[in-house]
LONUZA-319968 format. One record per residue (C-alpha): residue in three letters; residue number from 1; x, y, z. Coordinates in nm, 3 decimals. Example, Ala and Ser with C-alpha at 12.3 -4.5 7.8 and 13.67 -1.06 7.14 Angstrom:
 resn resi      xx      yy      zz
  ALA    1   1.230  -0.450   0.780
  SER    2   1.367  -0.106   0.714
***
This chain:
 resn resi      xx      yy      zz
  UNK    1  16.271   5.335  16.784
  UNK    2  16.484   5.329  16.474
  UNK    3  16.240   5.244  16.205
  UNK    4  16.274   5.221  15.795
  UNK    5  16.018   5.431  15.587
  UNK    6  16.005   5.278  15.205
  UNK    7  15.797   5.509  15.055
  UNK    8  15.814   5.671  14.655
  UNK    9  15.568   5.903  14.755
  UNK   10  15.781   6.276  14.828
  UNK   11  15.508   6.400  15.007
  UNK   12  15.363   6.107  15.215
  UNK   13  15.724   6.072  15.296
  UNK   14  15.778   6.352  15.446
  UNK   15  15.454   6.390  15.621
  UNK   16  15.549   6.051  15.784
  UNK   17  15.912   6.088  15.886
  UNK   18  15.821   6.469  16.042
  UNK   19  15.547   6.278  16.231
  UNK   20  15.763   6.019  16.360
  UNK   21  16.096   6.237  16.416
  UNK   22  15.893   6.449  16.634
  UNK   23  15.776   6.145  16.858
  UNK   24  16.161   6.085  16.924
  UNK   25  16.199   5.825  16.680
  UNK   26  16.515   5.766  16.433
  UNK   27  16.413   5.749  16.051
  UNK   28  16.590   5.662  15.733
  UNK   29  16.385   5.692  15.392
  UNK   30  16.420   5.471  15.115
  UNK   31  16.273   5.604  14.798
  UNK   32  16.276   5.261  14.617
  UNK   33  16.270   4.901  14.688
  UNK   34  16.633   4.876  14.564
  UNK   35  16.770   5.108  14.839
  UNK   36  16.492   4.977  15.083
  UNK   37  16.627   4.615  15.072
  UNK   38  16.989   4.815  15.119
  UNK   39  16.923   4.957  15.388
  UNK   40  16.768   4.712  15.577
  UNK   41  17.013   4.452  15.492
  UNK   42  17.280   4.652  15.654
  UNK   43  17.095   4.822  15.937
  UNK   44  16.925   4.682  16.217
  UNK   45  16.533   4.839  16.256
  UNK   46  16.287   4.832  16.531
  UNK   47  16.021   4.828  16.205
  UNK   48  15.984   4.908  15.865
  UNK   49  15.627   5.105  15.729
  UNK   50  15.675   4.963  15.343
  UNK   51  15.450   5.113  15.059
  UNK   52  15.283   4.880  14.826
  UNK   53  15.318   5.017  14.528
  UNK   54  15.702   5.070  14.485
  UNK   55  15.901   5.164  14.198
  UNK   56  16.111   4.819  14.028
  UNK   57  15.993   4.568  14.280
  UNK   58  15.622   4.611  14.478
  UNK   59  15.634   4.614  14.895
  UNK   60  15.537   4.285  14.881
  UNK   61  15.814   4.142  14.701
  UNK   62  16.059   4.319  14.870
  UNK   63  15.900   4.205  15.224
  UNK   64  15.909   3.846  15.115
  UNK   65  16.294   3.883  14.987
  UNK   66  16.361   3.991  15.384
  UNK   67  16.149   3.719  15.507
  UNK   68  16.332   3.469  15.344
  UNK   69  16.623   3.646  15.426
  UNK   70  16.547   3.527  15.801
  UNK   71  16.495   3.906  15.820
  UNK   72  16.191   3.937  16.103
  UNK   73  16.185   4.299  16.145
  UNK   74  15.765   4.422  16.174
  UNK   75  15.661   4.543  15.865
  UNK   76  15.371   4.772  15.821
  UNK   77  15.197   4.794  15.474
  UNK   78  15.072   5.098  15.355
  UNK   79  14.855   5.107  15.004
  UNK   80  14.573   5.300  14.854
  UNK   81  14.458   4.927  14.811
  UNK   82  14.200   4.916  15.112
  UNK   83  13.949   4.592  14.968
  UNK   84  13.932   4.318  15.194
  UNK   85  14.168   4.058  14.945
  UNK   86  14.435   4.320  14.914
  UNK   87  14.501   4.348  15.307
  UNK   88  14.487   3.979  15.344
  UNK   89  14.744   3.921  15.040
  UNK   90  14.964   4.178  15.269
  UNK   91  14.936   4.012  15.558
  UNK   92  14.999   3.656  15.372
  UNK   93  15.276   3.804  15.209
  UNK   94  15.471   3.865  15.505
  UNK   95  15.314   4.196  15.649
  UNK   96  15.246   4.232  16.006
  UNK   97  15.024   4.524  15.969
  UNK   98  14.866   4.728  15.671
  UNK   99  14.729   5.042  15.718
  UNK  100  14.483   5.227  15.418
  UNK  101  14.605   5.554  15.250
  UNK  102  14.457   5.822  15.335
  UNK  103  14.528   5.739  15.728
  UNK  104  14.570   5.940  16.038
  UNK  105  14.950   5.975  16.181
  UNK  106  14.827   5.879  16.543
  UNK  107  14.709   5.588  16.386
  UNK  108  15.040   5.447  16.207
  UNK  109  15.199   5.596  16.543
  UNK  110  14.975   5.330  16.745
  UNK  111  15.024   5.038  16.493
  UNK  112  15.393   5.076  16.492
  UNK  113  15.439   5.084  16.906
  UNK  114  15.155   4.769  16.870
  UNK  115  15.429   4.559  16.640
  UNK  116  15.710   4.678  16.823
  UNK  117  15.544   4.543  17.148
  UNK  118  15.433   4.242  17.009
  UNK  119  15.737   4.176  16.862
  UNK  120  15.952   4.229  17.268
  UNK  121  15.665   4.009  17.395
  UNK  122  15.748   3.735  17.155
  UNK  123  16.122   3.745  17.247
  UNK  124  16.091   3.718  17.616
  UNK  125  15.896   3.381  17.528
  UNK  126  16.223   3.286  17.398
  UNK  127  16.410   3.321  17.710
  UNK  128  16.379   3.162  18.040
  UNK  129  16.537   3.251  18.342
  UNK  130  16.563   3.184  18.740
  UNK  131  16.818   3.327  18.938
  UNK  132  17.108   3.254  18.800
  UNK  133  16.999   2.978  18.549
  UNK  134  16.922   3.128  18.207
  UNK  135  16.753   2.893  17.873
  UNK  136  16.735   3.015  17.513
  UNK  137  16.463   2.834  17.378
  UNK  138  16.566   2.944  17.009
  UNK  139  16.973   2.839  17.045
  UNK  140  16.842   2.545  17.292
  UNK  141  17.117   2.688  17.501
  UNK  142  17.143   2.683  17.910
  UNK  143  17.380   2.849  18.121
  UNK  144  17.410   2.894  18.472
  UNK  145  17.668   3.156  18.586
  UNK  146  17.771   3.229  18.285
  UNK  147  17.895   2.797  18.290
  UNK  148  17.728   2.651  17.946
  UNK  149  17.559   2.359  18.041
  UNK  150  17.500   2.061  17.812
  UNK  151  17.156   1.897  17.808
  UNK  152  17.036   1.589  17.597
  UNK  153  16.696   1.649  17.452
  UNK  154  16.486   1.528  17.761
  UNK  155  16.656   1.710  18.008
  UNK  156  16.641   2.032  17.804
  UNK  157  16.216   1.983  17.772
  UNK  158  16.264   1.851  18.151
  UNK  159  16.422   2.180  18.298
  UNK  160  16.176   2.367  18.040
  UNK  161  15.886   2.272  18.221
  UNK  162  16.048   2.335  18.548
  UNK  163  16.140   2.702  18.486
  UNK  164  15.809   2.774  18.344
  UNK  165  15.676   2.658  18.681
  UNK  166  15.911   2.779  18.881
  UNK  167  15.770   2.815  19.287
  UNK  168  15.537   2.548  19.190
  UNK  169  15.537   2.205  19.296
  UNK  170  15.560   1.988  18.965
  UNK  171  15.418   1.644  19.038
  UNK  172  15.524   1.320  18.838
  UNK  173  15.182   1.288  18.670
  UNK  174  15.210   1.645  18.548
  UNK  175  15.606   1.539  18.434
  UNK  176  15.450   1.227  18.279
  UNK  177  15.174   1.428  18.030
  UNK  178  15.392   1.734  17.945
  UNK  179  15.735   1.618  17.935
  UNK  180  15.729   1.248  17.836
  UNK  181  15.311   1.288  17.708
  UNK  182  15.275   0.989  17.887
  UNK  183  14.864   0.962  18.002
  UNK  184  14.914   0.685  18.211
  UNK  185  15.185   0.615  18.468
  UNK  186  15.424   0.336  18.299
  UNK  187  15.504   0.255  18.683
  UNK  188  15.938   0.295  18.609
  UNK  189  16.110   0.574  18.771
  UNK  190  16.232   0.760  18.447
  UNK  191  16.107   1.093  18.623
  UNK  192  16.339   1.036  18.949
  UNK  193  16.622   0.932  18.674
  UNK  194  16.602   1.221  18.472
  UNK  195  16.545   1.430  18.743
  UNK  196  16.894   1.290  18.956
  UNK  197  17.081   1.367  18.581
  UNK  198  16.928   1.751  18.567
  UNK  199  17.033   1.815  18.860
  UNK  200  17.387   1.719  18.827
  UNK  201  17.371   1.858  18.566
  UNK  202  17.201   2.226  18.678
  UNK  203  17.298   2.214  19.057
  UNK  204  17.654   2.026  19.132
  UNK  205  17.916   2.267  19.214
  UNK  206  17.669   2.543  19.290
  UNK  207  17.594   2.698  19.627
  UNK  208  17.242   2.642  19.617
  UNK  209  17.052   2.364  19.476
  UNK  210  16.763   2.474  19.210
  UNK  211  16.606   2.142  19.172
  UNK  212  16.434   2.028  19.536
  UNK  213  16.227   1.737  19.614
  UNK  214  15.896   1.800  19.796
  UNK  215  15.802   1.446  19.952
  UNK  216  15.528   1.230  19.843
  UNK  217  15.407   1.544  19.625
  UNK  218  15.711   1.603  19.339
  UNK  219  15.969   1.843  19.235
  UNK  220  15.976   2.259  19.274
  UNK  221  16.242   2.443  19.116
  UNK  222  16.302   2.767  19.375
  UNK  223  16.438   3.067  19.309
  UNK  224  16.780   3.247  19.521
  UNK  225  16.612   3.385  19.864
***
């Protein structure tokens, strides 16, 4: 991982960037908040351990500058500030962690690779894909074979659905109550409409058809054999 200490502390500084250098991990130090918000302005991190108790600006201020930055890098909090209020204002202010000075290195260690997994777990939430057919749930993007495909909103939550089911037969009552919240059938055929766009849509001028009908039960998006 490449991961930003901020830390005014000399010898807690070193103690942490030996620790972490010799678990194979990249480190830059920032003595300050000034040079912390520098650096991590201009450098892309994997996660960021941030003192509370900086010189000019505290951790906390500097996190919430990067938050509202759009700047969603993990941040773990460390502070000689253990009571109960002081971790909660950390984690309100925009900390994902905070860890209690004195602390164990194999415990930061084990906090950091716990952010930096939540934090690939989240992304892959953000991203669909089957076979060939990729969604970006964050850009609201789809693309299938590298084609961008254009979706109006209803399609887009339509093919959502699908590719979060995908192998399973999707029946119209389950379309009706997650796609259109519908909990009653309005007896139209706005599913089989929608359904006939998507797939023009998602499956014309492709080798193999995504979208497939199961009679009398619904719809099943497959997968390439």
């Amino acid at each position: 991982m490449h991961i930003l200490i901020i830390e005014d502390d000399g010898e807690t500084a070193a103690y942490v960037v030996k620790g972490l250098t010799e678990a194979g991990h990249v480190v830059d130090r920032a003595p300050d908040a000034e040079q912390g918000l520098a650096l991590a302005r201009r450098e892309s991190y994997d996660a960021m351990i941030v003192d509370r108790m900086l010189p000019g600006h505290d951790g906390l201020s500097l996190i919430r500058s990067l938050r509202q930055e759009g700047n969603r890098t993990p941040a773990l909090i460390l502070s000689a500030l253990g009571e109960v209020h002081y971790r909660i204002e950390g984690l309100r202010g925009g900390g994902d962690d905070y860890l209690v000075k004195p602390f164990a290195f194999a415990e930061l260690l084990a906090r950091l690779d716990a952010l930096v997994r939540r934090l690939d777990a989240d992304a892959a939430k953000t991203k669909l894909q089957v076979a060939d057919l990729e969604m970006d749930l964050l850009k609201r993007e789809v693309v299938r074979s590298g084609r961008r495909i254009e979706l109006q909103p209803r399609e887009f939550l339509l093919l959502q659905y699908l590719m979060k089911h995908v192998g399973q037969v999707v029946t119209r009552t389950m379309l009706l109550e997650n796609v259109w919240d519908y909990h009653f059938d309005p007896q139209t055929n706005v599913i089989d409409v929608h359904v006939s766009r998507l797939r023009g849509k998602i499956d014309k001028g492709f080798a193999f058809p995504l979208i497939q009908t199961v009679r009398g039960a619904g719809y099943i998006l497959r997968a390439l054999d």
